[in-house]
FILUMMAR-782144 format. One line per field, with one value per residue (C-alpha): residue number from 1; residue in three letters; x, y negated, z negated. Coordinates in Angstrom, 3 decimals. Each point is the difference from the previous one (the first is absolute). Layout:
N
k <- (NUM,...)
r <- (ALA,...)
c1 <- (X,...)
c2 <- (Y,...)
c3 <- (Z,...)
end
This chain:
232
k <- (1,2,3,4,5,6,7,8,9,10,11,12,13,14,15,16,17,18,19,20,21,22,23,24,25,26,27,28,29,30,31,32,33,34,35,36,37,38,39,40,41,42,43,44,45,46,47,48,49,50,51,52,53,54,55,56,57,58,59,60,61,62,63,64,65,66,67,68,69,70,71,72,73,74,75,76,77,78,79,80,81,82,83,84,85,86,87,88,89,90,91,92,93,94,95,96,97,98,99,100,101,102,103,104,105,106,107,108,109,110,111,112,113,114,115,116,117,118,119,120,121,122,123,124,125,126,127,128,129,130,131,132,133,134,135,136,137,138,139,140,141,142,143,144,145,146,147,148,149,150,151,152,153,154,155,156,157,158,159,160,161,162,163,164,165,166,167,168,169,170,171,172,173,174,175,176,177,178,179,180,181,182,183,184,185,186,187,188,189,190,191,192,193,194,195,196,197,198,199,200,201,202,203,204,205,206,207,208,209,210,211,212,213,214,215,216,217,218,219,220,221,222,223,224,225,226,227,228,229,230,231,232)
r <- (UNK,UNK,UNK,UNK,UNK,UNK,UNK,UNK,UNK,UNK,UNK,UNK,UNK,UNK,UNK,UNK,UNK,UNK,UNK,UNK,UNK,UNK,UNK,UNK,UNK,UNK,UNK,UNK,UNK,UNK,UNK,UNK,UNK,UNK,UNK,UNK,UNK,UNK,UNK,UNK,UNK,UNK,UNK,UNK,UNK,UNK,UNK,UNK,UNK,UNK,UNK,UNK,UNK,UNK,UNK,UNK,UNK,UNK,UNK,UNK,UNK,UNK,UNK,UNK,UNK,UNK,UNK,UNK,UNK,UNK,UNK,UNK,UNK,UNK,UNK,UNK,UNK,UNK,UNK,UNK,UNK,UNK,UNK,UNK,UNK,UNK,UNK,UNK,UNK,UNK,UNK,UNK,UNK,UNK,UNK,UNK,UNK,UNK,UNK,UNK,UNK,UNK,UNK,UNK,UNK,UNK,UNK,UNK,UNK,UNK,UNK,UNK,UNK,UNK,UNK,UNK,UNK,UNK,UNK,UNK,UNK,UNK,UNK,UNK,UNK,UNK,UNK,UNK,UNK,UNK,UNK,UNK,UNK,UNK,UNK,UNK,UNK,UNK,UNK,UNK,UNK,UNK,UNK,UNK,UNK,UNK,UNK,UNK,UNK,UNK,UNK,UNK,UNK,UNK,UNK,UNK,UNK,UNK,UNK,UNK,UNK,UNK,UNK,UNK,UNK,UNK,UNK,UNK,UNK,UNK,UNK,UNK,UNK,UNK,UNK,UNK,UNK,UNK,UNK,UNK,UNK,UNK,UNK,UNK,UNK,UNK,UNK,UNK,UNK,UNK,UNK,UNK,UNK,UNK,UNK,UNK,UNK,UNK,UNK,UNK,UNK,UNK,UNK,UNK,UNK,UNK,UNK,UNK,UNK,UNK,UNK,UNK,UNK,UNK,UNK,UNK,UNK,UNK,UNK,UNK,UNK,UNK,UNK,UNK,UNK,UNK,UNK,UNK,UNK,UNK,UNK,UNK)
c1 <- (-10.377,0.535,2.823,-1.195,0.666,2.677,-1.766,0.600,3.456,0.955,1.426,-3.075,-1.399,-0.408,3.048,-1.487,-1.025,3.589,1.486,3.607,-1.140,-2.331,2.256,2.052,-2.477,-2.112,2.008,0.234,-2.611,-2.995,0.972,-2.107,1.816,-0.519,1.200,3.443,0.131,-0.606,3.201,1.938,-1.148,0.064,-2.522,-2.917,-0.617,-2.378,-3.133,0.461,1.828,2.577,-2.120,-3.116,2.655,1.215,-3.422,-1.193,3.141,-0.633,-3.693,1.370,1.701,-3.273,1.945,2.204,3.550,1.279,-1.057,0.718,3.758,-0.485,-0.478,3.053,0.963,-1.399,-3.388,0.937,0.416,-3.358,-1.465,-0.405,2.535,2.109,3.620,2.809,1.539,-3.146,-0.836,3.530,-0.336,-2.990,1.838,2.896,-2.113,-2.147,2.920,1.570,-2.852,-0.219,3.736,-0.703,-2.884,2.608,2.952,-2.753,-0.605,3.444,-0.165,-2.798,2.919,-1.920,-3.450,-2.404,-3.002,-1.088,-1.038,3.170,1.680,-2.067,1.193,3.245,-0.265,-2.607,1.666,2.462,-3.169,-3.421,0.512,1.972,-1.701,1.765,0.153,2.849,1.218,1.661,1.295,0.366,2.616,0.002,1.761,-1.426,-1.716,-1.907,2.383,0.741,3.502,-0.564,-2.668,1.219,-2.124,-0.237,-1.557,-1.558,-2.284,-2.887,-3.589,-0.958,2.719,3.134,2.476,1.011,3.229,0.574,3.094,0.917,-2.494,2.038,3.223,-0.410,-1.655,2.927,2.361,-1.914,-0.394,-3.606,-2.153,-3.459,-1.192,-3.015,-1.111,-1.207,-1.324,-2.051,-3.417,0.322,-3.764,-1.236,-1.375,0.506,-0.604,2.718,0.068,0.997,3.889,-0.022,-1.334,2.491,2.837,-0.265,-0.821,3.221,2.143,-1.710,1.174,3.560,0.514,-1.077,2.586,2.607,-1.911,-1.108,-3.796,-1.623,-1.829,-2.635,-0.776,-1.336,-1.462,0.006,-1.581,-0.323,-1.872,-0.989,1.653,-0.957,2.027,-0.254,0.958,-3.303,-1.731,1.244,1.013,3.439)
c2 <- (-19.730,3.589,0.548,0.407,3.689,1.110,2.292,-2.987,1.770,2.177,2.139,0.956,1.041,3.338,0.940,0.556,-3.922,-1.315,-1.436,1.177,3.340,0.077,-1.326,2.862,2.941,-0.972,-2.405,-3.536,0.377,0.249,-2.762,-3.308,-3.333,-1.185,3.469,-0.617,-3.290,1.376,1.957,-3.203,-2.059,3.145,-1.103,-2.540,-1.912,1.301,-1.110,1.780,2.666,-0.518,1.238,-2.481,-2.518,0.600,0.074,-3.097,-1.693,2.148,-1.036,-4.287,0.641,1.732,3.090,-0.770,0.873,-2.745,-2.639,1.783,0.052,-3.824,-0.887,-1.448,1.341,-3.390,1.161,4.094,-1.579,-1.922,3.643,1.051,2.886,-1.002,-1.156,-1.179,3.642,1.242,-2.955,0.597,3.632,-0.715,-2.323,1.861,3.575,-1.966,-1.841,3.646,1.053,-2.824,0.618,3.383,-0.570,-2.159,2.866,2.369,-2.774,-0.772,4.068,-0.915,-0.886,0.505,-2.017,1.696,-2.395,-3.013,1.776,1.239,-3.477,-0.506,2.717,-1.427,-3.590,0.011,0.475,-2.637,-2.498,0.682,-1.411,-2.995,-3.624,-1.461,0.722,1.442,0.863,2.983,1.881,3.547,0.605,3.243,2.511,1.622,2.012,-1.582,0.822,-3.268,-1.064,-3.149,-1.737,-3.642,-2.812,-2.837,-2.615,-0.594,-2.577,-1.496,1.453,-2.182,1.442,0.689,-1.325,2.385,-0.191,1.231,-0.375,2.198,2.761,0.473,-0.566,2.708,2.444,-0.252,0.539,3.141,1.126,0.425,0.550,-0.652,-2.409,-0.086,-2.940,0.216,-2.472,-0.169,-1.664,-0.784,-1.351,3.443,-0.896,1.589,-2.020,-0.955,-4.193,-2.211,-0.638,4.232,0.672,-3.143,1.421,4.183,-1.839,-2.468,3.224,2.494,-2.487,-0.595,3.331,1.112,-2.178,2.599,3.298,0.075,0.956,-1.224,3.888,-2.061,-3.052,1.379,-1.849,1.820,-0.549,1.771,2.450,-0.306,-0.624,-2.302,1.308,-2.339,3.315,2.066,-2.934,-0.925,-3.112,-0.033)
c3 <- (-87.884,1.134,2.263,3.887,1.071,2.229,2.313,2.558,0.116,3.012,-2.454,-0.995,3.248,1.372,1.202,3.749,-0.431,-0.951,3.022,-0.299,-0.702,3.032,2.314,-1.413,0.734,2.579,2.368,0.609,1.835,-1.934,-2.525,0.762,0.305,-3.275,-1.808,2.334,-0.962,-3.611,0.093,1.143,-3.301,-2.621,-2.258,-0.812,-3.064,-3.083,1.552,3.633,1.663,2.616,2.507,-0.639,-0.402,3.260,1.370,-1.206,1.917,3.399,-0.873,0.122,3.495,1.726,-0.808,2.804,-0.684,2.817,-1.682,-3.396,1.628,0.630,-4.089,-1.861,-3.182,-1.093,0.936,-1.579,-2.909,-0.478,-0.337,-3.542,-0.528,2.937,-1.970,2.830,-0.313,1.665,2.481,0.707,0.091,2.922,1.561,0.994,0.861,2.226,2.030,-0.081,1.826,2.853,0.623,0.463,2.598,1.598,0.317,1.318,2.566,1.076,1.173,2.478,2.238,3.372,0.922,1.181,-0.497,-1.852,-3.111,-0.106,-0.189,-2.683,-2.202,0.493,-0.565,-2.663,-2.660,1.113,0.716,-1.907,-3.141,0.880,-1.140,2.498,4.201,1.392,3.568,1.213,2.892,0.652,2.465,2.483,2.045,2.769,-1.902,-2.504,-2.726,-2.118,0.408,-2.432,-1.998,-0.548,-1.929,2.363,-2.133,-3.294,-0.939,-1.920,0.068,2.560,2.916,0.873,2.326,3.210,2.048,3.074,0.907,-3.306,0.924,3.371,-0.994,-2.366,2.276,2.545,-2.953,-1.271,3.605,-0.954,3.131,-1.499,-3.261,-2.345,-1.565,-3.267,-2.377,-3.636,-0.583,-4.222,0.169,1.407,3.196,2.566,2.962,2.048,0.558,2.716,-1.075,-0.482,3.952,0.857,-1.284,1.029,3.743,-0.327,-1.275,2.487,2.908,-1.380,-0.204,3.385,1.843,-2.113,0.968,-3.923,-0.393,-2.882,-0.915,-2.707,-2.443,-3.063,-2.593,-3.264,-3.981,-2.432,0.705,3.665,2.988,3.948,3.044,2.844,2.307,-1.278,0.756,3.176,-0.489,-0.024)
end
């Protein structure tokens, strides 16, 4: 049987279609997520490049790389091609990457508007399977003295208290908080327990001159602010 040919090999590409090379000439840029993902594994196998290779896995995640972030190296390695080296390899750039997002965050030190809470606790929140609770303590103006998780639970909910919330704010000598909360299932519609609890904490904290700025509830890719909506 005659031997399958190696033109599958980046190698043999033009050198204006190698990835490293490209990134090298043109910029970072222009190279398309599965040519940078290319560069992170090196090479294919005989019967596709590195590039379709990584394509085919972008292609298995909607070619979404937050849910290709989400994939264990269990599930790298069920591609053909994909050794633990590599998943590993993918792994570790892509956690790289969400830490980064979240150091760019932490800069955001002053809040100027919901969508700005969002770029700071998203990368803390979006992907999580489970629902956490946090509270974003602040000066007197809007700059974030402290972001403390409150609670973590199940899917189903979390468990809020109080007393901690203010006790904390006094000790910070924070003069404002925002509540903040993921959804894991996506939705963003804020239920019963979540209106009970900003209305319990908005109360508490009034009898300590402590305004409660906004409740935001926050997924993936999306966010609910019960302040734009006038409902807090």
């Amino acid at each position: 049987m005659a031997e399958k040919p190696s033109s599958f090999s980046i190698k043999n590409w033009s050198q204006d279609d190698q990835p490293r090379e490209k990134l090298r000439d043109k910029g970072k840029t222009v190279l398309s997520d599965a040519e940078l993902l290319a560069i992170l594994i090196g090479s294919g196998s005989r019967e596709e490049s590195a590039v379709d290779l990584c394509k085919r896995i972008l292609a298995s995640v909607d070619n979404n790389l937050n849910a290709l972030g989400k994939l264990s190296i269990k599930q790298l390695m069920s591609f053909k091609g994909i050794g633990e080296a590599k998943a590993i390899s993918i792994v570790g750039a892509l956690e790289l990457g969400r830490r980064r997002r979240l150091e760019d965050a932490i800069t955001l030190d002053k809040i100027t508007s919901s969508k700005a809470v969002f770029d700071t606790m998203q990368p803390l929140l979006g992907e999580l399977p489970h629902e956490e609770f946090w509270i974003l303590y602040l000066n007197n103006s809007n700059k974030i003295i402290k972001k403390n998780q409150l609670s973590k639970g199940g899917i189903t909910g979390t468990l809020v208290d109080v007393r901690i919330v203010l006790k904390n704010a006094l000790e910070y000598g924070a003069t404002s908080l925002i509540l903040c909360h993921n959804h894991p299932s996506g939705t963003l519609k804020p239920s019963q327990a979540d209106k009970d609890i900003t209305q319990k904490l908005k109360h508490a904290a009034q009898s300590l001159d402590i305004k409660v700025l906004d409740h935001l509830i926050i997924t993936e890719q999306a966010y609910f602010s019960f302040a734009d909506e006038e409902i807090l």
